[in-house]
C-alpha positions, 0 to 999 in steps of 0.5 A, spaced: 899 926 757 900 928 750 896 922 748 890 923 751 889 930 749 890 928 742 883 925 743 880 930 747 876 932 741 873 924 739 871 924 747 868 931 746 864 929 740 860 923 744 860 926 751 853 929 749 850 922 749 853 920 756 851 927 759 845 926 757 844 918 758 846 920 765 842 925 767 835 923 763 837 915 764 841 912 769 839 919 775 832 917 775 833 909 775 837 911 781 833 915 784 827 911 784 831 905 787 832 911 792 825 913 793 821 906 793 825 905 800 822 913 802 814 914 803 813 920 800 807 924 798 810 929 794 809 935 799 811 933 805 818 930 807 821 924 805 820 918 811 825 912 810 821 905 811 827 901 808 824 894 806 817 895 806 814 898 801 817 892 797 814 887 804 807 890 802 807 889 794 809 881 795 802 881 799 798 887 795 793 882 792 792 889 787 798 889 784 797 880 783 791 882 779 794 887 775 800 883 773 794 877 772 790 882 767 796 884 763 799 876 762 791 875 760 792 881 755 799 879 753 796 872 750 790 874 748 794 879 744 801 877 742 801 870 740 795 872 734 799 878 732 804 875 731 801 869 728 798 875 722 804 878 723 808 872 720 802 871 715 802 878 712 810 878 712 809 871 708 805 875 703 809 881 701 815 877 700 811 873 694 810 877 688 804 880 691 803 887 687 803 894 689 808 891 695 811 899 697 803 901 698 802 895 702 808 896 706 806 903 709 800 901 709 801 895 715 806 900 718 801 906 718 797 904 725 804 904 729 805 910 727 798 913 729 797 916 735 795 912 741 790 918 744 787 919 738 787 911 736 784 909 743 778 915 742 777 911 735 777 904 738 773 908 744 767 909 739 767 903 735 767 899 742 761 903 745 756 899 749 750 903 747 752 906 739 759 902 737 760 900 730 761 893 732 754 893 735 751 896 730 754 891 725 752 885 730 745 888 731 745 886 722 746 880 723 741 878 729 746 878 734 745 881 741 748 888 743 755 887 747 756 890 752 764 890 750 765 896 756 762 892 761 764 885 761 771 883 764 773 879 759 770 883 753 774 889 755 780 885 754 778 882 747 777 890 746 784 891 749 787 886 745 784 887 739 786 894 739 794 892 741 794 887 735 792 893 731 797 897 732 803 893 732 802 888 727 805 891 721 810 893 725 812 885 726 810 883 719 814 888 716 821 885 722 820 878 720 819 882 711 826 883 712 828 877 716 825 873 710 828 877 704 835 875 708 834 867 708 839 865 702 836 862 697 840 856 695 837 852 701 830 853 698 833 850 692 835 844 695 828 843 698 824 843 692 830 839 688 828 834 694 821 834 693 818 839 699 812 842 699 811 849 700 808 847 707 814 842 708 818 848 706 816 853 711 816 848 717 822 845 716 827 851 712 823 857 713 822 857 720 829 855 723 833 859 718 828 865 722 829 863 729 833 869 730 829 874 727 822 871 731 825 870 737 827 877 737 820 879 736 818 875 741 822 878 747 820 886 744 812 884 744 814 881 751 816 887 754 812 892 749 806 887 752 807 887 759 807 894 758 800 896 756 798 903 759 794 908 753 789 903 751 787 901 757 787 908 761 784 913 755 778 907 753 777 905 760 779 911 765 784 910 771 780 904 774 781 899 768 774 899 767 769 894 771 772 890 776 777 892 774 778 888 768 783 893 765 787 894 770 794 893 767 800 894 772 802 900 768 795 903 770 797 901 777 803 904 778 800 911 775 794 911 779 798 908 786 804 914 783 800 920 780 792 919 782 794 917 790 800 921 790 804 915 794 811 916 790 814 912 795 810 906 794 809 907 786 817 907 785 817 900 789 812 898 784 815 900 778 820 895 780 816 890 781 814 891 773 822 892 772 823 884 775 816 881 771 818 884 765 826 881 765 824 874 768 818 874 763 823 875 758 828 871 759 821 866 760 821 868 752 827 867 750 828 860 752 822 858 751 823 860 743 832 859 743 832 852 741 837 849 736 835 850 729 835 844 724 834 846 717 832 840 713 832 841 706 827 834 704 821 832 706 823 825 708 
């Protein structure tokens, strides 16, 4: 008995952490499991429906489109992003100058208010008095209507998302970089690799790790899109609705149509898309590394 008060003050010192983890973490995704089996509009009383609230989104055509939207966006966005991402990465970790400014410089926009960046691109993209409008009026090309068209809306989306989080990537794989030993890269040039034969065949496989963990995180940051959708297009997604991601989904079906009980079974939903999606990931990049020092 002795013993274990003797570290009450140990649990006493991290019993704040679980407290709050519990009621703020593992009681709502309780709760929700025990709402999406309810209808319930928020006022009146819960009904319990068991089963169908999942039935219904198997076979809810919106919720497939929704999904549709986001997987389009998710390519159009992350396989660029983190192509620019590697590239800067690449770049600061040479003798570039200036490499402190430049590095706050690239994680600057993930630490930028979504609202207020939305409302910026909002502007920029505007059909009738847009920036890029403008620009393309200069050189003779025609207006687009970027607002109105289904797939410029996701390239508007898209674009805003590589904006955003491409330093933050850039500034992962910096440190994955400047954690490569050197000895190897030695080897390679003793060997008479070239630097394209020594970013493909050294640089990267020592790299997996640290780009495998970025996928998956831009994976499931990717099936998340709901700011830049819902402040530049409004809860409808725009036009047809294009930008309809399934987080907007699931915002409208909850706290615009007041159908909690359902909302909670779409939120679920996501929660499956976005583990298969990731395990999808992650064995798509998680393959033996092999590190060849020459080029033969």
């Amino acid at each position: 008995m002795n013993r274990r008060w003797k570290y009450l003050p140990q649990y006493l010192a991290i019993a704040p952490f679980f407290v709050l983890f519990a009621v703020f973490g593992v009681y709502p995704v309780v709760y929700s499991l025990w709402l999406s089996l309810q209808r319930w509009n928020g006022v009146s009383e819960m009904k319990f429906v068991g089963l169908e609230n999942f039935a219904f989104l198997l076979t809810d055509t919106a919720f497939w489109d929704a999904i549709g939207n986001t997987l389009i966006i998710w390519v159009m966005s992350t396989i660029p992003m983190l192509v620019l991402s590697m590239l800067v990465a690449l770049g600061l970790n040479s003798s570039v100058r200036h490499k402190d400014f430049l590095r706050v410089a690239y994680f600057l926009p993930n630490v930028t208010s979504i609202v207020a960046m939305s409302l910026v691109f909002g502007s920029f993209f505007s059909n009738e008095f847009g920036v890029l409008n403008w620009f393309l009026g200069l050189i003779g090309v025609d207006p687009v209507q970027w607002l109105n068209d289904p797939w410029a809306i996701r390239v508007a989306i898209s674009l805003m998302i590589i904006w955003r989080w491409t330093g933050y990537n850039a500034i992962i794989l910096l440190a994955g970089l400047q954690a490569l030993p050197q000895d190897v890269y030695e080897a390679a040039k003793l060997d008479g690799a070239g630097p394209v034969q020594t970013f493909f065949r050294v640089t990267l496989p020592l790299l997996r790790p640290v780009i495998l963990f970025s996928v998956v995180m831009s994976a499931i940051g990717g099936l998340q899109i709901f700011t830049e959708s819902q402040i530049l297009l409004g809860d409808r997604g725009g036009p047809e609705g294009a930008g309809m991601t399934m987080v907007l989904y699931f915002y409208n079906t909850a706290f615009a149509d007041n159908d909690f009980g359902y909302g909670a079974a779409i939120a679920w939903g996501i929660f499956v898309v976005v583990v298969l999606f990731s395990i999808l990931n992650w064995r798509l990049v998680q393959r033996p590394a092999r590190v060849n020092g020459g080029g033969k």
